[in-house]
Biopython code that builds the backbone (N, CA, C, O; Angstrom):
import numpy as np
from Bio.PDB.StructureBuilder import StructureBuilder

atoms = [
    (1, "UNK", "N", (-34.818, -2.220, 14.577)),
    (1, "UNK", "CA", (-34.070, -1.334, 15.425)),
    (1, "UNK", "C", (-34.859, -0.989, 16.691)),
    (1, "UNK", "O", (-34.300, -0.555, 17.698)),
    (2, "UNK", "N", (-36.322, -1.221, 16.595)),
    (2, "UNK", "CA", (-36.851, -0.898, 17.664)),
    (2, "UNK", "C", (-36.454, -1.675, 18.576)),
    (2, "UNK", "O", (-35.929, -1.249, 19.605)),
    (3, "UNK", "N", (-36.661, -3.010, 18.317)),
    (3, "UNK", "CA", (-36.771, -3.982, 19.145)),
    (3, "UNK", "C", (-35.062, -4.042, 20.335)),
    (3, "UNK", "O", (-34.979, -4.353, 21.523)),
    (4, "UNK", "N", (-34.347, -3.759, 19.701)),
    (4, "UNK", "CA", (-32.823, -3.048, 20.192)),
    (4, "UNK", "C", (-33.050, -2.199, 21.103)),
    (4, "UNK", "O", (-32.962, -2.431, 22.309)),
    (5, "UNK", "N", (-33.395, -1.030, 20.538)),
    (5, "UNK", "CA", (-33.980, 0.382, 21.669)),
    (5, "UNK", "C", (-34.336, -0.471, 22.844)),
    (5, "UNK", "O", (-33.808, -0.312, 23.944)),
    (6, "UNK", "N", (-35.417, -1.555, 22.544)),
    (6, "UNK", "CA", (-36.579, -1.714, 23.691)),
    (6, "UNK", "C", (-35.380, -2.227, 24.978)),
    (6, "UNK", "O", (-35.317, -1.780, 26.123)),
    (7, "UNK", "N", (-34.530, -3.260, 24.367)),
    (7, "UNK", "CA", (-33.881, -4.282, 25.076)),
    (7, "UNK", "C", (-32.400, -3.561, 25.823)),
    (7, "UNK", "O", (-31.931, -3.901, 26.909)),
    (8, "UNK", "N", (-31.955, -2.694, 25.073)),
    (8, "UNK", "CA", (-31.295, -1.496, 25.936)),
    (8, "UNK", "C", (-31.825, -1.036, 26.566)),
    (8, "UNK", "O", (-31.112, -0.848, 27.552)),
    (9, "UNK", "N", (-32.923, -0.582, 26.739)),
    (9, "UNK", "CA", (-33.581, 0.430, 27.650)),
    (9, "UNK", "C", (-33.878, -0.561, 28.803)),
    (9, "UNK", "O", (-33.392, -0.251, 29.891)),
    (10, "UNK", "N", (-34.509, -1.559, 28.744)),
    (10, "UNK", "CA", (-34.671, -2.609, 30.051)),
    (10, "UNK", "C", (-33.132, -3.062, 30.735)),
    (10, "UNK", "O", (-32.820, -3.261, 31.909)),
    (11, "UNK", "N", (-32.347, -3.129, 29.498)),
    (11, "UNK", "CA", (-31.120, -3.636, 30.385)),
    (11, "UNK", "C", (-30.512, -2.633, 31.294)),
    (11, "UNK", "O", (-30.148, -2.892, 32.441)),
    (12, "UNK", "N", (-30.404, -1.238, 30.604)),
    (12, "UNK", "CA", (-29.618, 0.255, 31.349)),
    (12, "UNK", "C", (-30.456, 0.640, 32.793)),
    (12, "UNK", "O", (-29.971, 1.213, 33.769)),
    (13, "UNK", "N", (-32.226, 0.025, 32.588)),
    (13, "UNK", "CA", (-32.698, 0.236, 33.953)),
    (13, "UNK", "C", (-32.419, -0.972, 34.727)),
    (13, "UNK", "O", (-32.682, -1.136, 35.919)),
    (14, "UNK", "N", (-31.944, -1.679, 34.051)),
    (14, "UNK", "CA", (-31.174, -3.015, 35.373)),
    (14, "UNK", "C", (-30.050, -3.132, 35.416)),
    (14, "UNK", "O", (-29.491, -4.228, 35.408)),
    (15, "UNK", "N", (-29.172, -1.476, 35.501)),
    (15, "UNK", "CA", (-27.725, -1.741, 35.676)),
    (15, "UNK", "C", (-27.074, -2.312, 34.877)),
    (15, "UNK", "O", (-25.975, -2.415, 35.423)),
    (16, "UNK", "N", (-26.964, -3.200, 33.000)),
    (16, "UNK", "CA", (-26.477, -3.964, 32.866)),
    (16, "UNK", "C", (-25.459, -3.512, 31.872)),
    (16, "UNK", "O", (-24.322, -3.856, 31.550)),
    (17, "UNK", "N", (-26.789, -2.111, 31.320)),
    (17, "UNK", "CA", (-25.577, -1.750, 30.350)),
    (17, "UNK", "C", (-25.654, -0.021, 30.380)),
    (17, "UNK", "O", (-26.650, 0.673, 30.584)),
    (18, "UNK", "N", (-24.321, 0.390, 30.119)),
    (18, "UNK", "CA", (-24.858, 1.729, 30.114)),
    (18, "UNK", "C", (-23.629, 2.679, 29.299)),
    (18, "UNK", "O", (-22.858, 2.002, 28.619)),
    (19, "UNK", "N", (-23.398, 4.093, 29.311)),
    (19, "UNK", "CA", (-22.603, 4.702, 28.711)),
    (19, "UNK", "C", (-21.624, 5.648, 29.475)),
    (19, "UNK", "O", (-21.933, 6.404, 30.397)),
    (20, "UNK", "N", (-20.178, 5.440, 28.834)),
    (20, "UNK", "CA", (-19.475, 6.715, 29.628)),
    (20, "UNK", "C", (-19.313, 8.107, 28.859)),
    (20, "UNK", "O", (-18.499, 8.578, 28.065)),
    (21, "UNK", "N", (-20.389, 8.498, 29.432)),
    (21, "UNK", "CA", (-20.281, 9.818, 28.545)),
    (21, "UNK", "C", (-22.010, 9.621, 28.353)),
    (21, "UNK", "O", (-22.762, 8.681, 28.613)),
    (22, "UNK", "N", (-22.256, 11.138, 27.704)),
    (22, "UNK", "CA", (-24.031, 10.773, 27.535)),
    (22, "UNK", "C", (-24.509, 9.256, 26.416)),
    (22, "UNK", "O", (-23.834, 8.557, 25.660)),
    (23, "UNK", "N", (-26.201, 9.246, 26.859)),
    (23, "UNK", "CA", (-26.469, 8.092, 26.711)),
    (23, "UNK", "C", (-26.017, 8.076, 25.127)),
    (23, "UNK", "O", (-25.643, 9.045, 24.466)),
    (24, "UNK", "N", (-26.140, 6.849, 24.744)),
    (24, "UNK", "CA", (-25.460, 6.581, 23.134)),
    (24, "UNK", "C", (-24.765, 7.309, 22.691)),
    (24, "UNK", "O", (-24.754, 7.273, 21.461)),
    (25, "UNK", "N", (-23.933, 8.225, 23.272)),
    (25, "UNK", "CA", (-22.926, 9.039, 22.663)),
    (25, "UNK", "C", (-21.655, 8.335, 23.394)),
    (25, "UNK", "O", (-21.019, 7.820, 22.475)),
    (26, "UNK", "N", (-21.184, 8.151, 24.269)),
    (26, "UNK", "CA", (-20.298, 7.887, 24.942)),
    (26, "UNK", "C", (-19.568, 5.954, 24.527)),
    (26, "UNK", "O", (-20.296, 5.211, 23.868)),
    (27, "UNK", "N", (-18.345, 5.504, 24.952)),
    (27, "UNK", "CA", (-18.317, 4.082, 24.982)),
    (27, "UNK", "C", (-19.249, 3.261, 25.755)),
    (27, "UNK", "O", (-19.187, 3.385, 26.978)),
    (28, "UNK", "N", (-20.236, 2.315, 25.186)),
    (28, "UNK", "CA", (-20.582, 1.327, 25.363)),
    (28, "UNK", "C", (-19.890, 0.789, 26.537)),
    (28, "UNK", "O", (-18.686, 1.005, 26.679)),
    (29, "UNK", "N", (-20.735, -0.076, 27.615)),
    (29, "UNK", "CA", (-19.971, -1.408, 28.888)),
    (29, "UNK", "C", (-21.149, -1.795, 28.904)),
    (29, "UNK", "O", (-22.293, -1.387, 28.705)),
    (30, "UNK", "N", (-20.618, -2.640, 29.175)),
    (30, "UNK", "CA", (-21.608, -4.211, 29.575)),
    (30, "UNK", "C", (-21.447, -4.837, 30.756)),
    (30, "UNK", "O", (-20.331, -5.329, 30.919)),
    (31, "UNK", "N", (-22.583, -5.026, 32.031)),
    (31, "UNK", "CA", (-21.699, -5.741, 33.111)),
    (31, "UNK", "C", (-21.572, -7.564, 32.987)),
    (31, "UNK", "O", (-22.043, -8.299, 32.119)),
    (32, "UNK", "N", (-20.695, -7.937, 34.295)),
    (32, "UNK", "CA", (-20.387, -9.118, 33.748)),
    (32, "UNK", "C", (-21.613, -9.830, 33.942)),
    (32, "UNK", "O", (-21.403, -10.967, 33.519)),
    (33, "UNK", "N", (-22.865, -9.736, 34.395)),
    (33, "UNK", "CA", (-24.058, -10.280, 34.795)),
    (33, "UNK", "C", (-24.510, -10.229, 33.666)),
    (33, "UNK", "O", (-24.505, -11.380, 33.229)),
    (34, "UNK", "N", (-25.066, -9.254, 32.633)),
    (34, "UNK", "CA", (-25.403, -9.205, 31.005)),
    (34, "UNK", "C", (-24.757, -10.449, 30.209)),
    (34, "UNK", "O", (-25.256, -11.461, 29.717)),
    (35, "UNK", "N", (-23.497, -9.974, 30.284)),
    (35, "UNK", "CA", (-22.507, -10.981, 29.583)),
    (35, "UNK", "C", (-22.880, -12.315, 29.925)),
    (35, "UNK", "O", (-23.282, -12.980, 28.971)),
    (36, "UNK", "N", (-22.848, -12.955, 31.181)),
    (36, "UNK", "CA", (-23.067, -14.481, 32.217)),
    (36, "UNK", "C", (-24.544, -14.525, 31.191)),
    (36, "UNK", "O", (-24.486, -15.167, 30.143)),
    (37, "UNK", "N", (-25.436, -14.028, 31.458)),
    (37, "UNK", "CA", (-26.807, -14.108, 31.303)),
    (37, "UNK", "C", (-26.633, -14.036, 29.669)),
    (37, "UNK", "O", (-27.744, -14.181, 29.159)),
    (38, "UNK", "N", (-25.781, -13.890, 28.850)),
    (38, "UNK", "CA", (-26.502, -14.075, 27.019)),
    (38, "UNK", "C", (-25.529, -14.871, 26.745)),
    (38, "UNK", "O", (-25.377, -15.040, 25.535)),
    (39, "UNK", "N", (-24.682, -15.525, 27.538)),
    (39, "UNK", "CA", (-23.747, -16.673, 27.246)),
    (39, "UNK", "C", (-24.733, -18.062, 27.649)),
    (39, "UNK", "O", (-25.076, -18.991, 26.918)),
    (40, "UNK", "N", (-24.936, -17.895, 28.619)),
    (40, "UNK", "CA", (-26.050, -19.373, 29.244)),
    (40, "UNK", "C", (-27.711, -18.872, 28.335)),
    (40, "UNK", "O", (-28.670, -19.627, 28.499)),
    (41, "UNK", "N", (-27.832, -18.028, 27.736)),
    (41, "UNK", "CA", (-28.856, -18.256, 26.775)),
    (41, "UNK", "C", (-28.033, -18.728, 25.172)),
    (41, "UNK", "O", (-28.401, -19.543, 24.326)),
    (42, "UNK", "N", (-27.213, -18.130, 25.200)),
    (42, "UNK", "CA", (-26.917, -18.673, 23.808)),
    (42, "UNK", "C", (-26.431, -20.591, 23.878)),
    (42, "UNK", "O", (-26.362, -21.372, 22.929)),
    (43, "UNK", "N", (-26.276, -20.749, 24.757)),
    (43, "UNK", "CA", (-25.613, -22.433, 24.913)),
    (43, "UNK", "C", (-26.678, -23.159, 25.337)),
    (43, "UNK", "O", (-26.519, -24.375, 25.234)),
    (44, "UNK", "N", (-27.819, -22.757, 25.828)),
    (44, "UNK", "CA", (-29.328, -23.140, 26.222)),
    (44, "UNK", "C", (-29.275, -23.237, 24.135)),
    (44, "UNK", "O", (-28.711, -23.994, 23.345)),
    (45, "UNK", "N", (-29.979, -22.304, 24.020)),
    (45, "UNK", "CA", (-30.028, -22.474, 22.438)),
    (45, "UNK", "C", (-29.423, -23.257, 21.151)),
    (45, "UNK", "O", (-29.926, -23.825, 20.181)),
    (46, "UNK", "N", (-28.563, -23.097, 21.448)),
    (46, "UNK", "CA", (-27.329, -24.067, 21.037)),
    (46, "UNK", "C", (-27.314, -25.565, 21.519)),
    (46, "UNK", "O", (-26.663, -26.504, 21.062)),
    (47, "UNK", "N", (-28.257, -25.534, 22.625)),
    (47, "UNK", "CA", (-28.186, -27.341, 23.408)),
    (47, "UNK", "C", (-29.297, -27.703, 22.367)),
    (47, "UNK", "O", (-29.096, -28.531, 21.478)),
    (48, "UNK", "N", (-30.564, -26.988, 22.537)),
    (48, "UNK", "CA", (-31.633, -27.211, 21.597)),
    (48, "UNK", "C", (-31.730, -27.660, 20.460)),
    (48, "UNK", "O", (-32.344, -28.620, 19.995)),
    (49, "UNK", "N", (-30.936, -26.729, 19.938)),
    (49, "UNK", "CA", (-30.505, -27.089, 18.291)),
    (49, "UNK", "C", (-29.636, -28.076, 17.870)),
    (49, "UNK", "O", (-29.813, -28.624, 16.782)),
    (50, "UNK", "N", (-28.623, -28.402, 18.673)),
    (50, "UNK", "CA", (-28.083, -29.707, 19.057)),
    (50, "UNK", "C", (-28.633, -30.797, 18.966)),
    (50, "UNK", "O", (-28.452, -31.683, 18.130)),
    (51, "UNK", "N", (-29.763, -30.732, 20.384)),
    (51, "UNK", "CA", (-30.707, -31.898, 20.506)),
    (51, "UNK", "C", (-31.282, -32.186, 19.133)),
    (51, "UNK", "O", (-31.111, -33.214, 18.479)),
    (52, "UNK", "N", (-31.975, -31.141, 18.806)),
    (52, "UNK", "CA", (-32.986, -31.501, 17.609)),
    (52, "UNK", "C", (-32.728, -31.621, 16.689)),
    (52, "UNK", "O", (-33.560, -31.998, 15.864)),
    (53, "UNK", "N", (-31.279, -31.331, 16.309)),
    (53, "UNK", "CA", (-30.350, -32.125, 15.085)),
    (53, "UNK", "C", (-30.124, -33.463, 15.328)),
    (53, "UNK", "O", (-30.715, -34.260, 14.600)),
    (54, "UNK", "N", (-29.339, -33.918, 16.264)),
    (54, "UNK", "CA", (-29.462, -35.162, 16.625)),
    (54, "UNK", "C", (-30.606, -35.993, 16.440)),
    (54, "UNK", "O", (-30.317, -37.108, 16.004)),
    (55, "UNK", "N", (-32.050, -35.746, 16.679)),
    (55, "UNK", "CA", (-33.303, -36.313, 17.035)),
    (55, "UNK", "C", (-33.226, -36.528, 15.086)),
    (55, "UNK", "O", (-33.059, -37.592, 14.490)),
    (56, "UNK", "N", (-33.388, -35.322, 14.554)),
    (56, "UNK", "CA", (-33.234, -35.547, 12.886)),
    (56, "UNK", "C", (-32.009, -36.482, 12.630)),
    (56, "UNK", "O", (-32.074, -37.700, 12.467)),
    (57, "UNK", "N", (-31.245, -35.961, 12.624)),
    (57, "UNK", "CA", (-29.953, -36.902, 11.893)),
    (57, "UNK", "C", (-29.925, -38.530, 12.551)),
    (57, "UNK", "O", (-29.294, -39.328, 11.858)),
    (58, "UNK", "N", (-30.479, -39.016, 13.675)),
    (58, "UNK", "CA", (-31.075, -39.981, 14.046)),
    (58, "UNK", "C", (-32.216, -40.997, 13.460)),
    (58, "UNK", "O", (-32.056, -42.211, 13.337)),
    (59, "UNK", "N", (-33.348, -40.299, 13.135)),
    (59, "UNK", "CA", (-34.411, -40.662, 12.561)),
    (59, "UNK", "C", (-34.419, -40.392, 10.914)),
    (59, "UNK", "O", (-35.478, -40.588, 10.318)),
    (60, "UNK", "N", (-33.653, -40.099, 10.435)),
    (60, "UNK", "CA", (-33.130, -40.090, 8.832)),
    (60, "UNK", "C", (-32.742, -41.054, 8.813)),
    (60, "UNK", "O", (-33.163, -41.990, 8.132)),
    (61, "UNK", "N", (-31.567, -41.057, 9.788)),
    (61, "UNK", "CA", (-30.185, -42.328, 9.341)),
    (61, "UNK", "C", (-31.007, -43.682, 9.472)),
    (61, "UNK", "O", (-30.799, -44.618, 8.700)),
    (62, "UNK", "N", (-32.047, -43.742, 10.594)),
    (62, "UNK", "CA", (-32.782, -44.649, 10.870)),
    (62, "UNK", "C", (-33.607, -45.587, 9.521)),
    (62, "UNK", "O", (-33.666, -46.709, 9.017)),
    (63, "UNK", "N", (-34.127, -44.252, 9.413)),
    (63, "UNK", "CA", (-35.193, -44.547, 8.099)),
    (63, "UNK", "C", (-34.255, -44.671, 6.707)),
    (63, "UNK", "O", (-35.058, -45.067, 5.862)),
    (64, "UNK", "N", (-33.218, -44.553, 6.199)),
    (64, "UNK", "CA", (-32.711, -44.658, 5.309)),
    (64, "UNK", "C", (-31.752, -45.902, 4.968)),
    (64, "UNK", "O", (-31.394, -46.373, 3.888)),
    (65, "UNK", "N", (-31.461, -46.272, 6.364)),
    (65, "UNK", "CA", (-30.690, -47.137, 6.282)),
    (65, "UNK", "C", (-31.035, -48.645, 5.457)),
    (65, "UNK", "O", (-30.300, -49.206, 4.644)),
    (66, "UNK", "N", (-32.143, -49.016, 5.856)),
    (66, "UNK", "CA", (-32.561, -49.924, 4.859)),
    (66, "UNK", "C", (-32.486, -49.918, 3.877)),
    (66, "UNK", "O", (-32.315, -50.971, 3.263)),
    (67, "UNK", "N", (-32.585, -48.622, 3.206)),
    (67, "UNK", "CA", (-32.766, -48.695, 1.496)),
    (67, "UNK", "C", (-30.903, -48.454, 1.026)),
    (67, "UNK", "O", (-30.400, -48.914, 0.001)),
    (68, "UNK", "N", (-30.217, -47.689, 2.007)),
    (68, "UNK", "CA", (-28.925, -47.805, 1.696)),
    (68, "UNK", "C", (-28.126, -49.455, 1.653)),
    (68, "UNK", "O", (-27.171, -49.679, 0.909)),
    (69, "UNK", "N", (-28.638, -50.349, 2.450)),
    (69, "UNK", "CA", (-28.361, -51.372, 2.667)),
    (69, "UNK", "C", (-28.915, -52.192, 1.203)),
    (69, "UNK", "O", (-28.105, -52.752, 0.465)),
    (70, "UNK", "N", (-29.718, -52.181, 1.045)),
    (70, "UNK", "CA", (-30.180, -52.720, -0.060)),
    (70, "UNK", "C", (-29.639, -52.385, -1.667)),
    (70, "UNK", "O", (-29.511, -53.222, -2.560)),
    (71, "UNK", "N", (-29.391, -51.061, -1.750)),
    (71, "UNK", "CA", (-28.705, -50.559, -2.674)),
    (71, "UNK", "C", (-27.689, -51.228, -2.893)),
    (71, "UNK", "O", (-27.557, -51.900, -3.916)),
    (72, "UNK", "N", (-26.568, -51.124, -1.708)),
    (72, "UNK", "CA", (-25.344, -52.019, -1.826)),
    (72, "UNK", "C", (-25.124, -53.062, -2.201)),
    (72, "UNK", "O", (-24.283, -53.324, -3.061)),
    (73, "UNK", "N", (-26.009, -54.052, -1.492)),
    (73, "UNK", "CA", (-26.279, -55.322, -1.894)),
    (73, "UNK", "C", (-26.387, -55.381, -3.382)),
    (73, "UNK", "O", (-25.466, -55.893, -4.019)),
    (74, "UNK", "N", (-27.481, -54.877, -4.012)),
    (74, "UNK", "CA", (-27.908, -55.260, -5.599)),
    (74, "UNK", "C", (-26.542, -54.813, -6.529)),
    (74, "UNK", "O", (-26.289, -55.336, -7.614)),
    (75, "UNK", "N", (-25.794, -53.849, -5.958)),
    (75, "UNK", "CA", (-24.767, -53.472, -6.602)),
    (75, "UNK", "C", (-23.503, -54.332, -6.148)),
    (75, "UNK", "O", (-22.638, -54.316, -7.025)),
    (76, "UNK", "N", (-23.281, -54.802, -5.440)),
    (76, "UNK", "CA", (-22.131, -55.964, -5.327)),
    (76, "UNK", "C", (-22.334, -57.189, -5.323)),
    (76, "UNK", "O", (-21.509, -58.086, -5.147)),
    (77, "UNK", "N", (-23.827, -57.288, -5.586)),
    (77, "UNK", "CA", (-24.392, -59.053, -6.146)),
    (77, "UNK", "C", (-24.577, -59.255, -7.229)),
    (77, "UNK", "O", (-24.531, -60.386, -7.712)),
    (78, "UNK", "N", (-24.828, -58.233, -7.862)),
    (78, "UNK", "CA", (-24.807, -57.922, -9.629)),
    (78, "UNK", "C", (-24.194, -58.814, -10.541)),
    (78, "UNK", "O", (-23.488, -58.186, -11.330)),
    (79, "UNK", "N", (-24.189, -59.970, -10.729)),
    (79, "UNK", "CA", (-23.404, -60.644, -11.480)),
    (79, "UNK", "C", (-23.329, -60.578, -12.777)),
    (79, "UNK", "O", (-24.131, -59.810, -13.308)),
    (80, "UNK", "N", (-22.233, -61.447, -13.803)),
    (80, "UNK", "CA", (-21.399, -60.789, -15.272)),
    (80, "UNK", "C", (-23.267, -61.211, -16.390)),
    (80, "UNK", "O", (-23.340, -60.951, -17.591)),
]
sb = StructureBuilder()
sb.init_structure("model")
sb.init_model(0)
sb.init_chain("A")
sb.init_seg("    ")
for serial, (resi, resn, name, xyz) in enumerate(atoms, 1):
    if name == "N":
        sb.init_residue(resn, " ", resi, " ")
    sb.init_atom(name, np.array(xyz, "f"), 0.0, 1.0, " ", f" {name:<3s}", serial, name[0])
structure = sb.get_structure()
């Protein structure tokens, strides 16, 4: 919860967020610059995790594929 406090308090001294009515008593706003700014971090983040799924699910499929290939084979060459 601190870490919340901290990140409200930097945002309300940069205009971003603040209250109508006294502080934390009143409705919550957000400006649209806050909003812009944790949308292009969350899709930054989201590209990342993307990427580096890909880079995994790449280099698995890579490395596995041989032994999947081979599997198949012994099982549909299998004779009576």
């Amino acid at each position: 919860m601190t870490h919340l406090k901290r990140i409200l308090s930097k945002a309300t001294e940069f205009g971003n967020v603040g209250w109508d009515g006294p502080s934390g008593r009143g409705s919550l706003w957000l400006s649209q610059g806050f909003i812009r700014e944790y949308w292009d971090y969350q899709a930054e983040k989201f590209a990342l995790i993307d990427q580096a799924h890909e880079r995994l699910a790449g280099a698995f499929g890579a490395a596995t594929a041989p032994a999947a290939d081979e599997r198949a084979l012994s099982v549909t060459s299998a004779g009576p």
